[in-house]
KEKE-202230 format. One record per residue (C-alpha): residue in one letter; x, y, z. Coordinates in steps of 0.02 Angstrom, whole numbers. Example, Ala and Ser with C-alpha at 12.3 -4.5 7.8 and 13.67 -1.06 7.14 Angstrom:
residues 2
[A [615 -225 390]] [S [684 -53 357]] 
***
This chain:
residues 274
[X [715 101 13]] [X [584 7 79]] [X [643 -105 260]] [X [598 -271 231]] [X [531 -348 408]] [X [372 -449 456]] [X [269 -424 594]] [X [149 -549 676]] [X [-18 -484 657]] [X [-162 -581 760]] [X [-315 -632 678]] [X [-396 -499 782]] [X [-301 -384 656]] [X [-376 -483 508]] [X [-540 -442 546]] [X [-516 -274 603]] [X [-416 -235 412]] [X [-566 -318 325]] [X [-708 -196 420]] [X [-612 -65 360]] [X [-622 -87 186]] [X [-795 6 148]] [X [-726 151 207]] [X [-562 123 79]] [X [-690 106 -46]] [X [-764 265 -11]] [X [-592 345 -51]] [X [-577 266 -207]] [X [-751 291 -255]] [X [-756 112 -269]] [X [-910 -25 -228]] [X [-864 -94 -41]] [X [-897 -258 -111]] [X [-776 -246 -241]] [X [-660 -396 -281]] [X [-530 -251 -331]] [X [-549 -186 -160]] [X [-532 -361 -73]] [X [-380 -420 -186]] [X [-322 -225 -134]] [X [-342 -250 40]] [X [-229 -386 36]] [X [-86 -312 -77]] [X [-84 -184 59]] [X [-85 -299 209]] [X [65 -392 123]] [X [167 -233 151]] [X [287 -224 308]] [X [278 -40 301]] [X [135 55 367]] [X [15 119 268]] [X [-116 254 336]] [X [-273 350 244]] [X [-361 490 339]] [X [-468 624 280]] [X [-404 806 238]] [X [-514 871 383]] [X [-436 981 509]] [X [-427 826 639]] [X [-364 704 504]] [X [-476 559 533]] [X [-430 401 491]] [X [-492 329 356]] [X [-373 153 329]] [X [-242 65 399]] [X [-158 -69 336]] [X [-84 -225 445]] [X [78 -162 481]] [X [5 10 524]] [X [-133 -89 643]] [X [1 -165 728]] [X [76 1 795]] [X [-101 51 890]] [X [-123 25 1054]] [X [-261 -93 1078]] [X [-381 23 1170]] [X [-391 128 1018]] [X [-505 24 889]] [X [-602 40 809]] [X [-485 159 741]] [X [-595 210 573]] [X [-662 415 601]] [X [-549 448 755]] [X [-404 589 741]] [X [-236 529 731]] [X [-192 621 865]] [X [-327 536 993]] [X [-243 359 909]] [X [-64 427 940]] [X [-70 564 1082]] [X [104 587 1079]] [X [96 651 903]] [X [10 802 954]] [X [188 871 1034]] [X [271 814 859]] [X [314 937 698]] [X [248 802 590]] [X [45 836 627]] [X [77 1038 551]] [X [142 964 406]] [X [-8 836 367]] [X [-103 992 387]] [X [-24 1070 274]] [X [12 957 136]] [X [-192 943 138]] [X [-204 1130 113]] [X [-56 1139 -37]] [X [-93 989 -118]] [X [99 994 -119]] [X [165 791 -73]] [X [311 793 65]] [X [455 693 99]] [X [530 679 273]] [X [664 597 310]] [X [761 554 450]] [X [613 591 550]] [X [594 551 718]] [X [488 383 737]] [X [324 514 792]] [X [202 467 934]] [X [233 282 912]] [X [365 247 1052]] [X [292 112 1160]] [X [183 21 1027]] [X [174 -131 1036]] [X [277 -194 876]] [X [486 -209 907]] [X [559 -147 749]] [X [742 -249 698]] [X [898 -156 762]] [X [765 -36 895]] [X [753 71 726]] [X [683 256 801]] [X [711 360 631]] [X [612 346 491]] [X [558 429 334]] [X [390 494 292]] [X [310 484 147]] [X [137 589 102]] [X [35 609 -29]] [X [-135 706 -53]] [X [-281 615 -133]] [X [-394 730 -258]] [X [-582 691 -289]] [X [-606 859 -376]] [X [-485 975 -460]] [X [-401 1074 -333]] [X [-497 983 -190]] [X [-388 876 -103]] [X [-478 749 6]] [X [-372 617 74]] [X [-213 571 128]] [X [-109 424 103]] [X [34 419 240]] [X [178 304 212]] [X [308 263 340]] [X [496 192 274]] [X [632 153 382]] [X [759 272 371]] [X [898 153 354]] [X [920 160 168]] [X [1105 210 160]] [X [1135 56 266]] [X [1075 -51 154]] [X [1186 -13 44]] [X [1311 -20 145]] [X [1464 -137 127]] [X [1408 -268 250]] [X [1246 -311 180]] [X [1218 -454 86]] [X [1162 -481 -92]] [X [986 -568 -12]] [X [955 -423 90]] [X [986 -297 -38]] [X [884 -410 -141]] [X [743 -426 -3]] [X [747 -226 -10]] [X [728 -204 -191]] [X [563 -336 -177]] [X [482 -224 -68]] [X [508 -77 -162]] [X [438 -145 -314]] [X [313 -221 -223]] [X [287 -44 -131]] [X [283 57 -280]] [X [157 -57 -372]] [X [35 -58 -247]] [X [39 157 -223]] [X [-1 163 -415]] [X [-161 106 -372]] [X [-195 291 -267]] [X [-81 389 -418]] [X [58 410 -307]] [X [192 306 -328]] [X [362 373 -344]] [X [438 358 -494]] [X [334 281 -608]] [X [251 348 -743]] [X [51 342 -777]] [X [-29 171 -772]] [X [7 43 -920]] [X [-185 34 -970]] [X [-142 56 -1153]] [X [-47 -119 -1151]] [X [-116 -255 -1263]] [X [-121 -436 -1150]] [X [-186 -590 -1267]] [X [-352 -672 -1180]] [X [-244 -797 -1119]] [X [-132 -682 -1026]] [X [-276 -575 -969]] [X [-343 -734 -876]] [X [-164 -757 -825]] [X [-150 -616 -747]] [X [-317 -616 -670]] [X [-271 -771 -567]] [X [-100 -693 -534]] [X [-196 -563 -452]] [X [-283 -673 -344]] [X [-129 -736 -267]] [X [-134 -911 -365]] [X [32 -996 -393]] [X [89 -1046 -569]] [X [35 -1223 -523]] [X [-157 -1162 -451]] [X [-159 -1058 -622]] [X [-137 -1208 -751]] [X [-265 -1321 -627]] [X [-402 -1167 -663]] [X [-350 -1144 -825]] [X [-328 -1337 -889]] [X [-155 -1303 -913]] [X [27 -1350 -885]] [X [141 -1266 -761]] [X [273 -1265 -889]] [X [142 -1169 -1002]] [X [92 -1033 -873]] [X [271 -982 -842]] [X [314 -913 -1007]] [X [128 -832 -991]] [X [193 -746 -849]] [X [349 -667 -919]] [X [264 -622 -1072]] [X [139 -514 -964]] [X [282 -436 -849]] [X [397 -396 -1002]] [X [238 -322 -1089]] [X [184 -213 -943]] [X [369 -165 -896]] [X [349 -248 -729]] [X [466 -366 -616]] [X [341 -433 -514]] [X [192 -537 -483]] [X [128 -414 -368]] [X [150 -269 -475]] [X [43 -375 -614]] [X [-80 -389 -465]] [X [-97 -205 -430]] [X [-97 -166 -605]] [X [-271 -278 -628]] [X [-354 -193 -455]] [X [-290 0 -545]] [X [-386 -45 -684]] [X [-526 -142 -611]] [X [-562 14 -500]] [X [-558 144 -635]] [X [-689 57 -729]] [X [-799 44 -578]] [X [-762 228 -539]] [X [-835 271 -721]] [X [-971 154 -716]] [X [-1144 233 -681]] [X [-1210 185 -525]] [X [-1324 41 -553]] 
***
């Protein structure tokens, strides 16, 4: 399950998450000035849960960090973008966790940690609800050729899962936690990775209508800011809006938004370079 809890990020971390998007496009083989990668850049920012790319080199170099992920390194360390985890997090280099990066780029083989020790990040500068110092690990290896595995995407979730299950927590929270998942999950499609889900709904059918819809959706408009671009009623957009998450099997607005930046980045992945 995927903690739901907000951090404060200062606009220093704004700019910082925005530099590093060329080298996110890279990854995805993407144009750095891509609205995909922009509206991408902030789908990932809007996760609590770190998020970390780094190359499959023997120093894992990092690549991307979301804003939650920013949050956790110590200010002397940016720019963070082609430095070794291990320089960013020294502490990790007495950790188990570093072998198994390694090795997950070697196998091609994803791996699932849990009830890991929170690694090299005791002391940063982010206080985590209920001093939480066990989490689960999440990583996935990135292909750019068959058999050639050239990335890593690094996923942190707080280990509390069984708690929030628990008897004492309340229908919002568990309702909170099920968001993020969804909200988790949709956004990892975009890299091929995301756990349990199938391959991407390309094949589905949207009207014009809804394919402007969801466009806008995408962009982070509101129902209301849709119908003013559109010329149309907010009581019309709604119904739009189901229609397009019942269609694509979906149960949120920002699973519709990470849908149209999956598909927008294929295409530009196929196009010839211009």
């Amino acid at each position: 399950m995927w903690r739901y809890w907000f951090s404060a990020i200062p606009p220093l971390e704004v700019v910082l998450v925005s530099e590093s998007l060329p080298a996110l496009a890279g990854a995805l083989r993407a144009a750095p000035e891509s609205d995909a990668l922009v509206i991408l850049g902030r789908l990932l920012d809007s996760l609590p849960t770190p998020v970390v790319l780094t190359d499959c080199h023997s120093e894992l170099r990092c690549v991307y960090g979301n804003a939650a992920w920013r949050a956790w390194v110590p200010r002397d360390k940016f720019p963070v973008e082609g430095r070794p985890l291990g320089d960013i997090f020294e502490a990790l280099g007495q950790s188990s966790l570093l072998p198994i990066l390694n090795q997950v780029c070697v196998t091609g083989e994803p791996a699932h940690l849990r009830d890991f020790e929170y690694v090299g990040l005791v002391g940063a500068p982010v206080t985590l609800p209920g001093d939480v110092t066990v989490w689960d690990w999440e990583v996935y290896p990135l292909t750019d050729a068959p058999g050639r595995h050239s990335h890593l995407l690094i996923v942190g979730m707080d280990a509390t899962e069984r708690a929030l299950h628990g008897p004492g927590v309340s229908p919002d929270g568990r309702k909170r936690a099920d968001e993020m998942r969804e909200r988790a999950s949709g956004i990892l499609r975009i890299f091929g990775v995301a756990p349990g889900t199938g391959s991407p709904a390309s094949e589905v059918h949207l009207s014009s209508r809804e394919r402007e819809v969801a466009e806008l959706v995408a962009r982070g408009l509101s129902n209301a800011a849709v119908a003013r671009q559109l010329y149309l009623s907010p009581a019309t957009v709604a119904p739009h809006v189901a229609h397009i998450l019942e269609k694509l099997g979906f149960s949120s607005r920002v699973e519709i938004a990470a849908w149209i930046v999956e598909l927008r980045l294929r295409r530009e992945s196929m196009e010839p370079p211009g």
